[in-house]
LOTORRO-811227 format. One line per 10 residues: number of its first residue (from 1); for each residue z, y, x of C-alpha. Coordinates in Angstrom, 2 decimals. Example, Ala and Ser with C-alpha at 12.3 -4.5 7.8 and 13.67 -1.06 7.14 Angstrom:
// residues 2
1 = 7.80:-4.50:12.30  7.14:-1.06:13.67
//
This chain:
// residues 441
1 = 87.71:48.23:-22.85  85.50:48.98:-19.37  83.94:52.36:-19.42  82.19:54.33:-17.31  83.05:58.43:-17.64  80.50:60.69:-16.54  81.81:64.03:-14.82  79.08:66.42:-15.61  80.48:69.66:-14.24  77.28:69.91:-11.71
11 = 74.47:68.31:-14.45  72.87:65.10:-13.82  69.41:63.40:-13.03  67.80:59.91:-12.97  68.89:59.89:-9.04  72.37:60.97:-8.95  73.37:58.63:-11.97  71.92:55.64:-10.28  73.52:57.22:-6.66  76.80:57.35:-8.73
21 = 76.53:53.88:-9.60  75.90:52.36:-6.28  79.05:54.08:-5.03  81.07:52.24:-7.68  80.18:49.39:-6.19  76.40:48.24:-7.39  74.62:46.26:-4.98  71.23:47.96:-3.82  69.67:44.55:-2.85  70.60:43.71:-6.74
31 = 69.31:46.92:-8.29  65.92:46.39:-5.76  65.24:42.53:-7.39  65.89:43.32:-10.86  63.44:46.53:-10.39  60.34:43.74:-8.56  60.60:42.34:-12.45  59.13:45.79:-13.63  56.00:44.46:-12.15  55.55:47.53:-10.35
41 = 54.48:48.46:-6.52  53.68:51.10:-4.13  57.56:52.52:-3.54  61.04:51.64:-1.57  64.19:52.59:-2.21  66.49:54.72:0.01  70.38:54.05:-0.41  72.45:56.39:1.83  76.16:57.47:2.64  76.24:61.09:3.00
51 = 78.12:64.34:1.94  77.60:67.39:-0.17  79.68:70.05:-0.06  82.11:67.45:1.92  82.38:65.46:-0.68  81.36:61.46:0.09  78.88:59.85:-1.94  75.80:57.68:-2.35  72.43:59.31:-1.53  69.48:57.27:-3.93
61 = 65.41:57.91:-3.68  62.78:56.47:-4.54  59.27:56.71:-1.63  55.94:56.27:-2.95  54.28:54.58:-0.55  51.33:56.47:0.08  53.89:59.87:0.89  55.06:58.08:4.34  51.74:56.62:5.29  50.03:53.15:6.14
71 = 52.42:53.61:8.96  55.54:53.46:6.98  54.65:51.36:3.85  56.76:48.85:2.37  56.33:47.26:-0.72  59.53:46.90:-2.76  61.87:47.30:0.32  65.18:48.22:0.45  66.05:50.64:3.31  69.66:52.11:4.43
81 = 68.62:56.06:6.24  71.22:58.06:7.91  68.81:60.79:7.60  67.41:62.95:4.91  64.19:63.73:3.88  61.98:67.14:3.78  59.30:67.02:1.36  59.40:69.54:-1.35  60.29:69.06:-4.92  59.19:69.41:-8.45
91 = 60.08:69.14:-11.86  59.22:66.30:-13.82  56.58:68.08:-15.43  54.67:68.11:-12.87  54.61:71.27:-11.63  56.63:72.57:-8.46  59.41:74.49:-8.64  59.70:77.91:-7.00  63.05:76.63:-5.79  64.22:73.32:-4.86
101 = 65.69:71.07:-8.02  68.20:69.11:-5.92  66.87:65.91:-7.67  64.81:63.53:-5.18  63.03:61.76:-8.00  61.49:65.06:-8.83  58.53:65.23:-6.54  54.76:66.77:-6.68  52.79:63.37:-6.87  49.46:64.91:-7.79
111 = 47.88:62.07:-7.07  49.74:59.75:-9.76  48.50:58.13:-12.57  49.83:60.30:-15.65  50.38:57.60:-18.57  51.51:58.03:-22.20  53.84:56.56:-23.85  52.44:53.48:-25.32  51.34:52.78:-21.66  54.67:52.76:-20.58
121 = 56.41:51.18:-23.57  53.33:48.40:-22.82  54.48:47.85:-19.09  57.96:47.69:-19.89  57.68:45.54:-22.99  55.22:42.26:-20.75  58.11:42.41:-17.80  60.35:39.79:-17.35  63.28:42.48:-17.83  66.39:41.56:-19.64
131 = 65.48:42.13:-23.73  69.11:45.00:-23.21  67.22:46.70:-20.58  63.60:47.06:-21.77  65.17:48.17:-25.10  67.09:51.02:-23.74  64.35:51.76:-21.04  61.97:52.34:-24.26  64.42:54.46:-25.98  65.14:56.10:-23.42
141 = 61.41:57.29:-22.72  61.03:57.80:-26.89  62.98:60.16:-26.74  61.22:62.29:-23.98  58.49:61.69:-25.96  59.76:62.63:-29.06  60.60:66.09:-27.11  57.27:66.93:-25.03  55.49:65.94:-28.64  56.99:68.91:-30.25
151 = 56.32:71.14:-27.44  52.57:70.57:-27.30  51.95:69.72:-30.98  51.20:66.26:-30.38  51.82:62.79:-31.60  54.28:61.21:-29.35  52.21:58.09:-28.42  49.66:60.37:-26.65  52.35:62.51:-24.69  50.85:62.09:-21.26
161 = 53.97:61.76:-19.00  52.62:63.22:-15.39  55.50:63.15:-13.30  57.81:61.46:-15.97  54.99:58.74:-15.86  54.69:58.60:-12.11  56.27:54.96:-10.23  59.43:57.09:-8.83  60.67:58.24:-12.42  59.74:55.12:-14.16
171 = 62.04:52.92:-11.89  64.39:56.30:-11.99  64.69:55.14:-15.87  64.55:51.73:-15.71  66.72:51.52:-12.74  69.64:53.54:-14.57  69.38:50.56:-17.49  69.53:48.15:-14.59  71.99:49.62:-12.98  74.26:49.52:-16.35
181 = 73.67:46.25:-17.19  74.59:45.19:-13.85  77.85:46.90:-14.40  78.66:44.65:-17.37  77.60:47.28:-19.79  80.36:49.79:-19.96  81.47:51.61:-22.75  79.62:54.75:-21.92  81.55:58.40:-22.47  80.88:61.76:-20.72
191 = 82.41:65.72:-20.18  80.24:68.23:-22.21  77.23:69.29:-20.52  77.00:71.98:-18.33  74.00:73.55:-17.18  72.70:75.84:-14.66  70.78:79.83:-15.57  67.90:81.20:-14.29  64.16:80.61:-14.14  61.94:77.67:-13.50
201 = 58.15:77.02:-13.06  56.82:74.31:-14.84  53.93:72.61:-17.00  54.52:74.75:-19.78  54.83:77.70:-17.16  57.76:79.88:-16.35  60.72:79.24:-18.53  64.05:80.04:-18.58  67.16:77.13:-17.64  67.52:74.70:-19.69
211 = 63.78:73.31:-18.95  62.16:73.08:-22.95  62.06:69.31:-22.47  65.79:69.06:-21.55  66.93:71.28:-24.04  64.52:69.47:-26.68  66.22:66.32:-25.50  70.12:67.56:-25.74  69.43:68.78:-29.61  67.50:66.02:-31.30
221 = 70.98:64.19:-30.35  73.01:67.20:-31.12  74.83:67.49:-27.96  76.24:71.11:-27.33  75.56:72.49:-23.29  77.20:75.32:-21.65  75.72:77.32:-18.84  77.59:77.74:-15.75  76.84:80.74:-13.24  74.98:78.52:-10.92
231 = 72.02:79.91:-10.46  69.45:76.68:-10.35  68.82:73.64:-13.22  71.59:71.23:-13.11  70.37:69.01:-15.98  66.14:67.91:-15.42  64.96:66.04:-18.15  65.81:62.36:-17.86  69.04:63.63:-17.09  69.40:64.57:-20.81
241 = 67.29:61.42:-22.10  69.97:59.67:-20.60  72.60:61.20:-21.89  71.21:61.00:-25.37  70.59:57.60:-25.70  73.10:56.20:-23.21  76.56:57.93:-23.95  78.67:57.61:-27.04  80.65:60.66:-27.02  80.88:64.08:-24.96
251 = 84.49:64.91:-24.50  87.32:65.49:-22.32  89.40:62.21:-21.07  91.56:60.82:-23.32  93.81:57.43:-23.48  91.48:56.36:-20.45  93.10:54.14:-16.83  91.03:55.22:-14.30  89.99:52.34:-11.85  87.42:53.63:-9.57
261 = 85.91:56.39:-8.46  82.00:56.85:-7.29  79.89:60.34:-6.40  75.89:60.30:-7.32  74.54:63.47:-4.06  71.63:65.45:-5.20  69.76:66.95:-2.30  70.31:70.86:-3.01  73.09:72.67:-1.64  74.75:74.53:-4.80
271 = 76.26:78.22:-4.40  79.04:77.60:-7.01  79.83:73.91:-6.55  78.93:70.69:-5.04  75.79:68.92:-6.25  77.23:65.76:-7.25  77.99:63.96:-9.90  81.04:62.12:-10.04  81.41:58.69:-12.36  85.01:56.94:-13.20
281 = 85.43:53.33:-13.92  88.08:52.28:-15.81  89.37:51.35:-18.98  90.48:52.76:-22.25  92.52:52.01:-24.35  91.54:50.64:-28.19  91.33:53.23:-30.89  94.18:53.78:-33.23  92.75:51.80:-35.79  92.95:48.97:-33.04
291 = 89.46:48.56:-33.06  86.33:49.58:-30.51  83.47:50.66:-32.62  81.62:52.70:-31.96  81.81:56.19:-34.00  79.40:59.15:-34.53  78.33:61.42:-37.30  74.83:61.51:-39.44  73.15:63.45:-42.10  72.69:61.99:-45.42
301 = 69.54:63.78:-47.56  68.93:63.60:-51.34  66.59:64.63:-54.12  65.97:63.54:-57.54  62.24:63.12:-57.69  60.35:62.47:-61.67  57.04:63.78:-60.87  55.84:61.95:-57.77  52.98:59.06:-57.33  54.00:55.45:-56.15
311 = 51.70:57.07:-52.64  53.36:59.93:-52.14  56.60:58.34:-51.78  55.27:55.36:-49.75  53.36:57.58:-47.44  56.41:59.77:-46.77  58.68:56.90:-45.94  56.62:55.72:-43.39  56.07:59.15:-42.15  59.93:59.99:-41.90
321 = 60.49:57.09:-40.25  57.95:57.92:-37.79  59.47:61.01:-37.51  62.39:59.47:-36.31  64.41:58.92:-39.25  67.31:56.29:-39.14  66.38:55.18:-42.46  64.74:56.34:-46.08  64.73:54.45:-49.03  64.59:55.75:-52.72
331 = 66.38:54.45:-55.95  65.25:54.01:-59.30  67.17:56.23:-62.12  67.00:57.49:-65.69  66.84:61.49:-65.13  66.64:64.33:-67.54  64.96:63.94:-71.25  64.97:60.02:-70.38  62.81:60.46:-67.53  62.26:57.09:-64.89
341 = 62.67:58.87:-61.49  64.47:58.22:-58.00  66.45:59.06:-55.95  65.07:60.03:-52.14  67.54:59.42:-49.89  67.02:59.98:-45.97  69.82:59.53:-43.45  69.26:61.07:-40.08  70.99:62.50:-37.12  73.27:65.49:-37.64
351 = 70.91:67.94:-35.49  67.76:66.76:-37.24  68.85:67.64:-40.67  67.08:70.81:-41.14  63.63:69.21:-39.40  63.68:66.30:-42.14  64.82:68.60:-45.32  61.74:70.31:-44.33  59.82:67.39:-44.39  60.81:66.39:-47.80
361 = 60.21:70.07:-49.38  56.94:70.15:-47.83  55.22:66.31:-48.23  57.29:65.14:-52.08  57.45:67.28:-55.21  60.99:67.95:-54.41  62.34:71.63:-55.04  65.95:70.76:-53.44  67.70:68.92:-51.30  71.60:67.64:-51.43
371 = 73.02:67.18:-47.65  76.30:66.24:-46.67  77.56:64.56:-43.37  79.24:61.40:-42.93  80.75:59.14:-40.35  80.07:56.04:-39.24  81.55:53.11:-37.78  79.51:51.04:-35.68  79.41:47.15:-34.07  79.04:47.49:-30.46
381 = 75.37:46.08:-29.80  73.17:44.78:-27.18  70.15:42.95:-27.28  69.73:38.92:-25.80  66.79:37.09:-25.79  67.44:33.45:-27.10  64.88:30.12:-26.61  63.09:28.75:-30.05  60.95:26.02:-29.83  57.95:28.43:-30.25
391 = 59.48:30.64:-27.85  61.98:33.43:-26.92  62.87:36.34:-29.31  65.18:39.12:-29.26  68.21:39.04:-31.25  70.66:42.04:-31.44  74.43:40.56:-30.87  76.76:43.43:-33.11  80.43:43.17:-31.19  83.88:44.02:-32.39
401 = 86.82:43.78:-30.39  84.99:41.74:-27.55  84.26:39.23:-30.00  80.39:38.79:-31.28  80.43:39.10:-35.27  76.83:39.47:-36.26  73.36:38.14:-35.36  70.03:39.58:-36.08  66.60:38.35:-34.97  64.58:41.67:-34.20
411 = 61.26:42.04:-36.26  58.99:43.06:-34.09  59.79:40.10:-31.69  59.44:37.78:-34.25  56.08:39.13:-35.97  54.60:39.15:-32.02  55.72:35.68:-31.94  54.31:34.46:-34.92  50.70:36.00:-34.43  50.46:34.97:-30.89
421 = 51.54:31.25:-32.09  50.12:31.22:-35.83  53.62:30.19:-37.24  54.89:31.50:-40.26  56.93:34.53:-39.71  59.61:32.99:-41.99  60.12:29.93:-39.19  60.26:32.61:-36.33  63.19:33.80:-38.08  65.10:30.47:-39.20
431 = 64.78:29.00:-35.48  65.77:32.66:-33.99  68.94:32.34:-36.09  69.15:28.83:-35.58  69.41:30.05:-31.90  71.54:33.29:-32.35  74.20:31.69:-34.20  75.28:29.49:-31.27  75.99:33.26:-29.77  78.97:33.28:-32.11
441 = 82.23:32.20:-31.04
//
């Protein structure tokens, strides 16, 4: 199966994984016309060879406009630089570092339009962007959501992005799913993470490495970090987002043909190794079952509840799964003394297990919950976007062994559809799976 291994011995940001890619191969001029669909203007990109720490790589940025001048404004073009560039650089909080980052998309825009994340899920959502790419683009940004929500105390849909909002990290983030999808979506697989020590200055003021976003990010996916003694932050922010939602496992190589070999440059010159980040191409070989689903680990939650209202319940299931929960549901049961009750049940990621048993105890009658972890075997998925005759709709396409197996029309893609042309949900669905199933075969 192609995959793509991610070498993160010196961290990784939005830049350097899309700089990585391009050095595989990727064709800038590709990357720049898929990114015009975003609908978004005022920046070019920079693609250039260069070295760090003599190693040979692929040097990505993206300009604002307005930081170059009228002078040197370009809308949406590609340029090739043999030279670097030396404005200073900030975290994507917003706030400037008292030393430099490394990562180019990192920069001080002031200026920028902060948005939240219903803005950006809006502008991503109306672009003409492949249905694979705007869903991981959206995840992708959840999940920094999800993170700077905590930190403040505030709902995730009014987490006001700053610098995570600004053009340059938006087509950072939406580049990357670009970027993979022009790849032919590889199997995705990465070292553990290592991170830098020290001290940063940020939104949220001076913090110790890992920045409270990124490490926010790495355990609401349960990924384990180490920290190297280079002195600086190796790992910004939507580094980690894309490491959460992208990559399938975080482990050393194993049963995998390399093929290629490409090096994403950060602009920093490290004291304890080069600032690169180094991504293989190549294949691996099928599990031993002989099959390539995908595998990871969840949390499964239970109570026995005989003392809670019909609203309660309802009100907690739709707040756990805006929580983030990967499902609730609750069973009827005969309990105790012949008492009608159910059974809660919650299933969640692994790290999130204590943050959900809270949220039981505290909104449901329950005294106690039952957790145990389980694995899971997962179709391969991507997301297409197939013709009816009232329009297109996203299906998910579930994949075993190369082959597609299952079809699913997504919800939300048919209930827009439906409102906007006043057909019944119920035909939205038949003609999307009218549509989907000539996907199979």
């Amino acid at each position: 199966m192609k995959t793509l291994y991610l070498d993160l011995f010196s961290g990784i940001s939005g830049d350097m994984f899309i700089g990585a890619l391009v050095d595989l191969g990727l064709e800038p001029a590709r990357l720049e016309s898929e990114l015009q669909k975003l609908g978004v203007s005022g920046y070019h990109l920079h693609v250039r060879r260069a070295h760090k720490s003599s190693i040979a790589g692929t040097k990505f940025d993206v300009h604002l406009d307005s930081e170059h001048g009228a002078a040197e404004a370009h809308a949406h073009g590609f340029h090739q630089h043999a030279h670097g560039h030396g404005h200073s650089h900030a975290h994507e909080h917003g706030q400037e570092h008292s030393h430099d980052t490394g990562h180019d998309h990192e920069h001080p825009h002031s200026h920028e339009h902060s948005r939240n994340f219903t803005e950006i899920q809006s502008l991503i959502e109306k672009s003409s962007l492949s249905a694979w790419v705007k869903q991981k683009a959206t995840a992708i940004f959840h999940r920094i959501a999800v993170a700077e929500g905590a930190i403040h105390g505030v709902p995730q849909e009014e987490v006001q992005f700053h610098e995570v909002g600004a053009v340059d990290s938006i087509v950072d983030i939406v580049g990357a799913c670009i970027a993979l999808e022009l790849l032919g979506q590889p199997k995705l697989l990465a070292s553990p993470v290592v991170e830098g020590w020290g001290w940063l200055n940020c939104a949220h003021g001076r913090f110790p490495i890992p920045a409270p976003a990124t490490i926010s990010i790495l355990a609401a996916r349960g990924i384990s970090v180490s920290q190297c003694e280079e002195p600086h932050e190796l790992v910004t922010p939507t580094g980690a987002a894309l490491l959460a939602e992208l990559v399938e496992s975080f482990k050393p190589l194993e049963n995998f043909t390399p093929q290629k070999i490409g090096f994403g440059l950060g602009t920093r010159d490290n004291k304890t190794r080069p600032n690169v980040l180094r991504a293989i191409l190549g294949e691996t070989a099928p599990s031993e079952t002989g099959h390539d689903w995908e595998t990871d680990r969840i949390a499964i939650l239970e109570t026995n509840l005989d003392d809670v209202s019909s609203e309660i319940l309802g009100h907690f299931v739709e707040s756990a799964l805006a929580e983030g929960a990967l499902d609730v549901f609750h069973t009827p049961i005969q309990m105790k003394k012949n008492r009608p009750g159910v059974v809660l049940t919650l299933l969640c990621n692994e790290a999130d297990a204590d943050r959900f048993t809270a949220l039981i105890l505290v909104q449901t009658s329950a005294f106690g919950v039952r957790r145990h972890l389980s694995e899971r075997r997962k179709l391969r998925r991507d997301f297409v976007d197939v013709k009816t005759p009232h329009g297109p709709v996203t299906v998910k396409i579930g994949r075993l062994d190369g082959r597609i197996v299952q079809t699913a029309p997504e919800y939300e893609s048919c209930r827009k559809l439906a409102e906007q042309t006043k057909v019944p949900l119920k035909e939205i669905y038949a003609a999307a799976s009218r549509s989907a199933a000539g996907c199979v075969g």
